[in-house]
Backbone as JSON, one array per atom type, in Angstrom:
{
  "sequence": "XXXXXXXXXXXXXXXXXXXXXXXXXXXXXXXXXXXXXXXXXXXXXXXXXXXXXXXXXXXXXXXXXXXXXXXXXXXXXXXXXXXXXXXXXXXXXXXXXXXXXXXXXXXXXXXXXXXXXXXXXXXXXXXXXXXXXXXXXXXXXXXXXXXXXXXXXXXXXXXXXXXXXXXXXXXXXXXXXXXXXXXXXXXXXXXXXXXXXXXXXXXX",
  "N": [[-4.3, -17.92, -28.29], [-3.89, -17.01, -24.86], [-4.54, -13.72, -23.66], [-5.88, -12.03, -21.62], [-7.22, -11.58, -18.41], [-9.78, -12.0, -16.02], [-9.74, -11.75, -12.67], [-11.11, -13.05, -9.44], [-10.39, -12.41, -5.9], [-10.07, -13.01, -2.73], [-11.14, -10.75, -1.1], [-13.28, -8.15, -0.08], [-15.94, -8.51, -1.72], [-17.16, -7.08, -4.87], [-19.54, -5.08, -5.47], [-20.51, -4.08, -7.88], [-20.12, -6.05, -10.41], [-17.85, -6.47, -13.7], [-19.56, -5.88, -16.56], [-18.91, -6.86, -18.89], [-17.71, -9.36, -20.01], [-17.14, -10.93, -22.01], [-14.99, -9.52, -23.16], [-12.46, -11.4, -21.61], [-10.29, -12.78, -21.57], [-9.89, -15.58, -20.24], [-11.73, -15.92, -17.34], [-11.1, -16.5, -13.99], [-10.86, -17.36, -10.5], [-9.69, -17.39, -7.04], [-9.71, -20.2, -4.62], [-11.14, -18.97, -2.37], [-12.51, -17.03, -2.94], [-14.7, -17.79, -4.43], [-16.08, -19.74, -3.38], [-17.02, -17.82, -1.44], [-18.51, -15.81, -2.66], [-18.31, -15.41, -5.29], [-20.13, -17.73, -6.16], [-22.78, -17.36, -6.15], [-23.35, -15.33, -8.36], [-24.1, -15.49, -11.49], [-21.53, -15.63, -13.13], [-19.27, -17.93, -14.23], [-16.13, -19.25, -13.23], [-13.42, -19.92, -15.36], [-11.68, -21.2, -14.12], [-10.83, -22.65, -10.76], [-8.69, -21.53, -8.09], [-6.08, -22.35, -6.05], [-5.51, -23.75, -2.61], [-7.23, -24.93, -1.92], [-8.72, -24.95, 0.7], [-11.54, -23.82, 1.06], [-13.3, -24.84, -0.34], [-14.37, -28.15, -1.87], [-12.32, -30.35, -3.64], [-14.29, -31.29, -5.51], [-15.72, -30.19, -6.81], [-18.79, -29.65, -8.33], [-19.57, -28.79, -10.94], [-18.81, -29.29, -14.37], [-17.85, -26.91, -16.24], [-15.88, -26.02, -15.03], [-12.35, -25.92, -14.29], [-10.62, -27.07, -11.66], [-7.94, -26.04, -9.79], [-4.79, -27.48, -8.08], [-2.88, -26.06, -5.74], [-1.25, -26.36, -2.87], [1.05, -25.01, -2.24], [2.18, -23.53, 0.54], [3.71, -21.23, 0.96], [3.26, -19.5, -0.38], [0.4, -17.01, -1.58], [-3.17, -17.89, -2.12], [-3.51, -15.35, -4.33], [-1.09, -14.84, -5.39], [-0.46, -17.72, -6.31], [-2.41, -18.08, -8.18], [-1.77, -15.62, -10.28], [0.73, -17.05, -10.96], [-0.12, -19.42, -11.97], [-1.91, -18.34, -14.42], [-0.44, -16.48, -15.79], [1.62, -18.43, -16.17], [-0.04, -19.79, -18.62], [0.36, -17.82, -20.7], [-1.0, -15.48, -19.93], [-0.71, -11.91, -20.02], [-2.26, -9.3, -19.29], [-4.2, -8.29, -16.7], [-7.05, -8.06, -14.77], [-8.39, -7.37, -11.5], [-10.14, -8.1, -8.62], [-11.87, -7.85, -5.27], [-9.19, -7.85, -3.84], [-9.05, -6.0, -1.77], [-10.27, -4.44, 1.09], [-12.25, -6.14, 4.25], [-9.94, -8.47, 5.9], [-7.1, -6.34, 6.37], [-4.49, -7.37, 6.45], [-4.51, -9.12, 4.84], [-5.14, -7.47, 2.44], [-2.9, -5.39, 2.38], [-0.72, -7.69, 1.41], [-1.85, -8.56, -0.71], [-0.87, -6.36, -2.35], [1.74, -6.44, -1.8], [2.35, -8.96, -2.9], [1.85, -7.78, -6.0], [4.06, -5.54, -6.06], [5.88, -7.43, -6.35], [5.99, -8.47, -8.93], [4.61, -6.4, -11.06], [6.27, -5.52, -13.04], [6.25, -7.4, -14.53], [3.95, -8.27, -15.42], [0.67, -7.01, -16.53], [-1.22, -5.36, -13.95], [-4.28, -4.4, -13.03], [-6.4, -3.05, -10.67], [-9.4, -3.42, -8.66], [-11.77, -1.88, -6.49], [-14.67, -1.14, -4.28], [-14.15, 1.29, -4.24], [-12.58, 2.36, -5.81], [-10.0, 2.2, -7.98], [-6.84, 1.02, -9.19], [-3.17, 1.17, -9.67], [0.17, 0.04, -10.22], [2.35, 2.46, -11.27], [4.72, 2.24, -14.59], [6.84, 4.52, -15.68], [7.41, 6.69, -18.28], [3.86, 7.55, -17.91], [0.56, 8.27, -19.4], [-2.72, 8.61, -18.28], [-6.01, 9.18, -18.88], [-9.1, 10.35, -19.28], [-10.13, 11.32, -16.31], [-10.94, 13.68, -15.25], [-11.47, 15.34, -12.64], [-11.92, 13.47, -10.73], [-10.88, 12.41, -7.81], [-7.57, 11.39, -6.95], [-4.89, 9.68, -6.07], [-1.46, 9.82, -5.13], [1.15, 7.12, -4.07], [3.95, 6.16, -2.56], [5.42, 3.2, -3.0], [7.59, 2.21, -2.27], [10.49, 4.96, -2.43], [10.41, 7.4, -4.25], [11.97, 8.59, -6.34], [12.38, 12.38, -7.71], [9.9, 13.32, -9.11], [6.77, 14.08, -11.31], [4.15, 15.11, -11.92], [1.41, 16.02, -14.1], [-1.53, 18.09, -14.69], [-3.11, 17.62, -12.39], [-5.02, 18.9, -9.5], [-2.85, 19.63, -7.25], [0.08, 19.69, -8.81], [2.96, 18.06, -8.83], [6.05, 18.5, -8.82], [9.55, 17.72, -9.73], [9.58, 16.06, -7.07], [10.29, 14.22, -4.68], [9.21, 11.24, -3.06], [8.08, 9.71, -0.17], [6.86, 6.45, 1.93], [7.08, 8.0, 4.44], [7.34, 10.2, 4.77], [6.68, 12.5, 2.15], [3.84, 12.38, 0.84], [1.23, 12.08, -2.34], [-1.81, 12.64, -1.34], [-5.66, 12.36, -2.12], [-5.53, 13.61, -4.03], [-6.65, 15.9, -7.15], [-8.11, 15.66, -10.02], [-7.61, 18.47, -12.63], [-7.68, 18.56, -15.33], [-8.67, 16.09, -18.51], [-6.58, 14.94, -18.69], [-4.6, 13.27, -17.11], [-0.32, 13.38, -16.61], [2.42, 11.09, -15.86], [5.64, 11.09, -14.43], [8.78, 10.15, -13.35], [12.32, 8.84, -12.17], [12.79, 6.8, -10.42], [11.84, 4.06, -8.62], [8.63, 2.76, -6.83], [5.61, 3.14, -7.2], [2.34, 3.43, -6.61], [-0.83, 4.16, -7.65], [-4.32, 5.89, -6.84], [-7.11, 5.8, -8.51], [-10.19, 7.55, -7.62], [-13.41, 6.04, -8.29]],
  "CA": [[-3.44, -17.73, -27.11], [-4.67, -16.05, -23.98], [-3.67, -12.54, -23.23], [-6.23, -11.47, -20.31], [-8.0, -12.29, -17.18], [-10.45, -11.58, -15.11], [-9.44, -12.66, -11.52], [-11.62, -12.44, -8.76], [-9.75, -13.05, -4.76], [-11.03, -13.38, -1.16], [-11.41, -9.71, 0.1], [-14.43, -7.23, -0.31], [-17.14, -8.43, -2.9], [-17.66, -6.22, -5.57], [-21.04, -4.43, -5.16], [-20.87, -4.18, -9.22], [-19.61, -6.76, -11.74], [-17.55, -6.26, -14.92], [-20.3, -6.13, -17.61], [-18.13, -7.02, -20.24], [-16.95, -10.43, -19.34], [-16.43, -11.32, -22.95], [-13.0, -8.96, -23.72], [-11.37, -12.05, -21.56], [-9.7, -14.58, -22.54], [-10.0, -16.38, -19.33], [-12.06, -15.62, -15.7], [-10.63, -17.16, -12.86], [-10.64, -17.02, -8.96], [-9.15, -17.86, -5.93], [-10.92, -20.85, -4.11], [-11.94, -18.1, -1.22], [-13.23, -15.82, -3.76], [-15.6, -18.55, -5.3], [-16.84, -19.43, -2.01], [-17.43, -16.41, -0.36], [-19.26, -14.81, -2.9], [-18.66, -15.96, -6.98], [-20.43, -18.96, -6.58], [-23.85, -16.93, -5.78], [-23.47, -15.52, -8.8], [-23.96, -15.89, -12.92], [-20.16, -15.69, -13.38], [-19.09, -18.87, -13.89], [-15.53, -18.85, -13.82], [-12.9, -21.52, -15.71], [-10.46, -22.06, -13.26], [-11.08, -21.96, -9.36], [-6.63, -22.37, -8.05], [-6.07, -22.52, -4.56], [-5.0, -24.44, -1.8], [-8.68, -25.93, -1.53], [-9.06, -24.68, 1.93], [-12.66, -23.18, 0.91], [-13.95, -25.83, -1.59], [-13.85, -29.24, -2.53], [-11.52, -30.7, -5.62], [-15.07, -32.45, -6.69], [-16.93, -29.1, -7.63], [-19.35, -30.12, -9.65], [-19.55, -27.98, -12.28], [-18.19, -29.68, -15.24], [-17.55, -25.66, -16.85], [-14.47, -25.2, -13.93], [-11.52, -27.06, -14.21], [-10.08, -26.73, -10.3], [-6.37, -26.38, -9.92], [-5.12, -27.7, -7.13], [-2.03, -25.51, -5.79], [-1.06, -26.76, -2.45], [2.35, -24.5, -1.71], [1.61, -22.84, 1.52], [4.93, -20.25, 0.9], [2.52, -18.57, -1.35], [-1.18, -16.71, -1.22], [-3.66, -18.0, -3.6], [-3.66, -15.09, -5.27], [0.1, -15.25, -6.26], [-0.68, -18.44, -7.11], [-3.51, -18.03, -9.26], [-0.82, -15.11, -10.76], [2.0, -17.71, -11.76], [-0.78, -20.29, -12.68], [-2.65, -17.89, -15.52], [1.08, -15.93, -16.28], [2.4, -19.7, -17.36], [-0.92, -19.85, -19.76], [0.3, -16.83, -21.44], [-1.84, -14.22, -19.46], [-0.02, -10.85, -19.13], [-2.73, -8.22, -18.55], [-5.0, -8.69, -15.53], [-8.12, -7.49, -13.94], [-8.59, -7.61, -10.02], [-11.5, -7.72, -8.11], [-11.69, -8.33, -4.42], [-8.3, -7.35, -3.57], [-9.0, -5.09, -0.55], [-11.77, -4.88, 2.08], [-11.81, -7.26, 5.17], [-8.49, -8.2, 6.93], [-6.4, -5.28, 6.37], [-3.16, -7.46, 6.15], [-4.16, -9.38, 3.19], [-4.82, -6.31, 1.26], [-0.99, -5.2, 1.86], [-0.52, -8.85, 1.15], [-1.94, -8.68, -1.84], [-0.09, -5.27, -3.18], [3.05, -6.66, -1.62], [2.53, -9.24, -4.46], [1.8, -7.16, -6.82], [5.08, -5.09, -6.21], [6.98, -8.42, -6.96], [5.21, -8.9, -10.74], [4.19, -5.35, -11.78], [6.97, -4.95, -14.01], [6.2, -8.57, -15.9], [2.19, -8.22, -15.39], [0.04, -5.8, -16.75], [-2.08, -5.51, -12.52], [-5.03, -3.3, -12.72], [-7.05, -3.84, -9.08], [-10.89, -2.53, -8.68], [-12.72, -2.69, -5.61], [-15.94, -0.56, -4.49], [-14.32, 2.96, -4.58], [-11.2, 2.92, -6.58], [-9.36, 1.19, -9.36], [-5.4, 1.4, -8.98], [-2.04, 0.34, -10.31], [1.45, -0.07, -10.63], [3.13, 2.88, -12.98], [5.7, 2.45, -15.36], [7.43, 5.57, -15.94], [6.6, 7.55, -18.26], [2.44, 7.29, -18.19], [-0.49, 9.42, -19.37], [-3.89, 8.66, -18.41], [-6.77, 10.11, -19.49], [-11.16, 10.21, -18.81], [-9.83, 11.29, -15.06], [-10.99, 14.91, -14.9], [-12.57, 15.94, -11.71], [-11.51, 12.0, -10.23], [-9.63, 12.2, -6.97], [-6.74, 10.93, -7.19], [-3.71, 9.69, -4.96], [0.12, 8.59, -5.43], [1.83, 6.16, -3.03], [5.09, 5.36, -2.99], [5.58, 1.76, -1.72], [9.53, 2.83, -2.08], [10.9, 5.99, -2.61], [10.12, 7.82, -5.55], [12.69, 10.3, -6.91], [12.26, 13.01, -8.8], [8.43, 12.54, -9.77], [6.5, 15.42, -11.8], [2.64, 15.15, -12.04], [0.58, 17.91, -14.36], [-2.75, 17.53, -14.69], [-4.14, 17.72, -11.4], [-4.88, 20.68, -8.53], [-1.57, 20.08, -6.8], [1.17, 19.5, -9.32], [4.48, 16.98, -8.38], [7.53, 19.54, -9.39], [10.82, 17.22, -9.52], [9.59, 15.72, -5.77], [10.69, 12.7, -3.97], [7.97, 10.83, -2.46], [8.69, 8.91, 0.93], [5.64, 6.41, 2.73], [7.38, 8.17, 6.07], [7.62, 12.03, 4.44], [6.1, 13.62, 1.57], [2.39, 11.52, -0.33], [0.38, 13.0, -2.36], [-2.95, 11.91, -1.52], [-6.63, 12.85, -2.53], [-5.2, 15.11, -4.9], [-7.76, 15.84, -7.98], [-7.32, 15.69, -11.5], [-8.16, 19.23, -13.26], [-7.84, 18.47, -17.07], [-8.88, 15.26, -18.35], [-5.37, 13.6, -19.14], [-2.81, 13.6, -16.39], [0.73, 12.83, -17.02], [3.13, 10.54, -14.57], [7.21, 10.52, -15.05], [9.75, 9.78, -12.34], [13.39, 8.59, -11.87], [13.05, 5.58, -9.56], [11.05, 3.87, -7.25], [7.66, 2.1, -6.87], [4.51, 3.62, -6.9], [1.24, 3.01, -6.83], [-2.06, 5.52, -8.61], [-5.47, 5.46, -6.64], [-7.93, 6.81, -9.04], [-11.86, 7.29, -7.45], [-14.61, 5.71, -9.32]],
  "C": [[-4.12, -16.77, -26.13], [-3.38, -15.11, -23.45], [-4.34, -12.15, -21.8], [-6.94, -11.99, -19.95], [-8.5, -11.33, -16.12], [-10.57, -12.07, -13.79], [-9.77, -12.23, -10.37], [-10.93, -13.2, -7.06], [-10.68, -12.67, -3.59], [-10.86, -12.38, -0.52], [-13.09, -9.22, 0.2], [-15.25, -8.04, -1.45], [-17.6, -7.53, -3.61], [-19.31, -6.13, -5.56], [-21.19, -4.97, -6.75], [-20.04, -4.96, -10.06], [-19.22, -6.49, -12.41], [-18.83, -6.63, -15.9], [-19.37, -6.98, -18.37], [-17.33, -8.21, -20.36], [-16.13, -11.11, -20.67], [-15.06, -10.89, -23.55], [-11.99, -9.71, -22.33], [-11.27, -13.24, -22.12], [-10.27, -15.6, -21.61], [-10.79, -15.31, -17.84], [-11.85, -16.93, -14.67], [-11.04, -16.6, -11.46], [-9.89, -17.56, -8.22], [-10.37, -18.98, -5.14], [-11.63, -19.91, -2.88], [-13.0, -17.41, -2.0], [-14.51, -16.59, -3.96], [-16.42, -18.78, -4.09], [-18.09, -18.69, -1.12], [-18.82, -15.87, -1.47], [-19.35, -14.93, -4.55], [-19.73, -16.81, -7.11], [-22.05, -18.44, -6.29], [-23.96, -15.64, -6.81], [-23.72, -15.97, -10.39], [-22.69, -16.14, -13.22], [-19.8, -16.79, -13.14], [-17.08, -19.31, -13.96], [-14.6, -20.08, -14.39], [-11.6, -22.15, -14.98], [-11.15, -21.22, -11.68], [-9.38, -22.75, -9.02], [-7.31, -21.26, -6.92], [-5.64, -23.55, -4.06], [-6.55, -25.09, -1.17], [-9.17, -25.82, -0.41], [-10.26, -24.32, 1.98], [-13.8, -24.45, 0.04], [-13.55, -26.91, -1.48], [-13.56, -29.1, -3.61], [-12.96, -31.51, -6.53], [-16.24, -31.71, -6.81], [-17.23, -29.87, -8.82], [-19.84, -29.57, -10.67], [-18.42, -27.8, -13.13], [-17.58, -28.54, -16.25], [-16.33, -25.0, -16.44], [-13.54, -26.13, -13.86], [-10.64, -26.17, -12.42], [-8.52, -27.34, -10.01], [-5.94, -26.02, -8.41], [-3.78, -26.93, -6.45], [-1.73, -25.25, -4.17], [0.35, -25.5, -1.36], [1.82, -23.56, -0.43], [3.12, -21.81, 1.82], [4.53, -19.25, 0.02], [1.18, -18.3, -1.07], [-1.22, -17.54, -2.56], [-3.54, -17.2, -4.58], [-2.26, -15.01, -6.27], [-0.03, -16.4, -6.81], [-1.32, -18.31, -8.72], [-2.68, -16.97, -10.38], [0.35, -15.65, -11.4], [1.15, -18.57, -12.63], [-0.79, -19.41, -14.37], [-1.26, -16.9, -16.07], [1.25, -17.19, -17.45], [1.43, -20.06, -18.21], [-0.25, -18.65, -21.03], [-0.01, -15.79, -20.93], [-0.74, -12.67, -18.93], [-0.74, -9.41, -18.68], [-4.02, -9.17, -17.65], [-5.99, -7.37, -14.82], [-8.62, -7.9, -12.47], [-9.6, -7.21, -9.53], [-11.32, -8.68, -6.58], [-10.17, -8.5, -3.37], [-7.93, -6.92, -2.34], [-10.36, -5.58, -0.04], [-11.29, -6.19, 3.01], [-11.0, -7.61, 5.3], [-7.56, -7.29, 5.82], [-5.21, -6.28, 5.93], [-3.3, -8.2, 4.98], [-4.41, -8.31, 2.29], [-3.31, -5.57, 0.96], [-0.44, -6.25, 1.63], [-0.34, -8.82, -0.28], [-0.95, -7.45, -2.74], [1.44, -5.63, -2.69], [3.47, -7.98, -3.0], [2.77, -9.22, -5.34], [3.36, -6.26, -7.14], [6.19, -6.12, -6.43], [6.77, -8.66, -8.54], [4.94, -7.57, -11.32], [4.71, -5.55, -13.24], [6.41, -5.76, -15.04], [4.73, -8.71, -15.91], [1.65, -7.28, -15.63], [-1.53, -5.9, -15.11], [-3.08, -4.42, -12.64], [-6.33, -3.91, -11.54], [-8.33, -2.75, -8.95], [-11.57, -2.89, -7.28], [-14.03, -1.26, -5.53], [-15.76, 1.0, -4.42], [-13.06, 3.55, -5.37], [-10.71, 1.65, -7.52], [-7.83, 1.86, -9.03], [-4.42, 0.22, -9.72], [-0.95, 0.61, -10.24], [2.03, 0.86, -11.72], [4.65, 2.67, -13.29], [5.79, 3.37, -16.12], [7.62, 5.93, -17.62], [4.63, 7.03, -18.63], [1.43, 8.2, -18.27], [-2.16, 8.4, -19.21], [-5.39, 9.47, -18.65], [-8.33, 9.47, -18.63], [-10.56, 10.61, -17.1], [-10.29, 12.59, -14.65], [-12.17, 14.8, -13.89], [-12.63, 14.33, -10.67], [-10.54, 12.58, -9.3], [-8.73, 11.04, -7.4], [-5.6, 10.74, -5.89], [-2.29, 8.88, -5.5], [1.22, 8.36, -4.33], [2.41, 5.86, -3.41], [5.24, 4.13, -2.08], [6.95, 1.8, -1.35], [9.86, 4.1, -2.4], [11.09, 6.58, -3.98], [10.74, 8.92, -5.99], [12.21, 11.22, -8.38], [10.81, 12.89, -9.68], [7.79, 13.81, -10.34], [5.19, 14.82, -12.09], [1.95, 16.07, -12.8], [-0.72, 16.79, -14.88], [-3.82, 17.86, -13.7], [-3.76, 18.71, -10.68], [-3.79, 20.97, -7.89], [-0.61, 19.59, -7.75], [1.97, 19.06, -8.5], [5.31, 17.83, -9.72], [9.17, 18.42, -8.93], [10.72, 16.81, -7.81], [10.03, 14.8, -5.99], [9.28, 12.27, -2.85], [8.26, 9.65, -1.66], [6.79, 8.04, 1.33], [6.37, 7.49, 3.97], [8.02, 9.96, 5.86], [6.04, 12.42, 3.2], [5.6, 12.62, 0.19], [2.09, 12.54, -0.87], [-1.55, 12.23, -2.81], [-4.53, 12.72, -1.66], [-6.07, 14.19, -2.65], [-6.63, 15.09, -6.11], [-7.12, 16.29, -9.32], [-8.03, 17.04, -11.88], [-8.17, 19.65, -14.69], [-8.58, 16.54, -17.14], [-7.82, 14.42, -18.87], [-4.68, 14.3, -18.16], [-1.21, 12.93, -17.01], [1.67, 12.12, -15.89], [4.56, 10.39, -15.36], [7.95, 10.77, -13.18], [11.14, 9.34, -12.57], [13.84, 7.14, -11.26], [12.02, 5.69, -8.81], [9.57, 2.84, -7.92], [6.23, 2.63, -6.42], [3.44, 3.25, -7.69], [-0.07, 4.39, -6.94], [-3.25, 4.36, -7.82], [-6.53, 6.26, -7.99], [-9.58, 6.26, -8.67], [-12.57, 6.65, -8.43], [-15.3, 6.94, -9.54]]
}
């Protein structure tokens, strides 16, 4: 049964590759992604899903089965998100996410804030890795890693230790009070909150 995926979409091009291609189950893309910038190179991946706008359905590389996903009330990459979900897939690796037009990158995290809860979303591009927390969360290897936490909604009551500015029982507004390029000063922070929707940058 497949648990994870490696899913690469049509923003930025990762400078550096996942080594490690074998801890997935499945690598996929978006037909932009493949396009633009997979298909140049080694990564071959087993599904290209999309709305075919980038590719032909008669790729010939008998290694990619190409799914053809037509709904234009959806991005590819939600697509490609319900596609590899209804396989089974519930943790996920993102690549290409951000970079180049600005509105699909809040596109894409506006997505993401519809699935977090039922998707395990972790998103990488060339200077940060970020995600979706569910309350309570400790991460760790972060010491001396800027750091930032965005609320996409209003975040009550949030407490942070770990890093140089501590979150004391705040509320965290986009249109009041972020806390951004903060820095981690141990190497495990801790995240708990009350409500809301927020999103963790952590530097490479």
């Amino acid at each position: 049964m497949y648990k994870s995926a490696l899913l690469f979409v049509n923003g930025e091009p990762p400078r550096q590759f996942p080594e490690q291609l074998d801890k997935y189950d499945v690598i996929a893309c978006t037909d932009g992604a493949y396009s633009n910038y997979l298909n140049r190179t080694p990564i071959i991946p087993q599904f290209i899903i999309g709305d075919l706008d980038s590719i032909s359905e008669q790729e010939s590389n008998p290694q990619i089965q190409i799914i053809h996903t037509p709904d234009q009330n959806r991005t590819d990459f939600e697509k490609a998100l319900i596609y590899l979900a209804n396989l089974g897939i519930k943790q996920f690796d993102i690549y290409g996410a951000t970079g180049r037009a600005s509105d699909h990158f809040l596109g894409n995290l506006s997505v993401a804030l519809r699935y977090y809860r039922d998707l395990d979303l972790t998103f990488y591009d060339n200077y940060c890795r970020f995600f979706f927390v569910i309350p309570p969360l400790t991460i760790d290897n972060v010491k001396d890693k800027i750091i930032s936490f965005i609320p996409l909604t209003r975040v009550d009551k949030i407490n942070v230790t770990g890093v140089e500015y501590p979150l004391i029982n705040a509320d965290l507004t986009l249109n009041g009070l972020v806390s951004l390029r903060n820095k981690a000063n141990q190497d495990l922070i801790t995240i708990n909150f009350s409500h809301g929707d927020l999103v963790v940058f952590i530097a490479l």
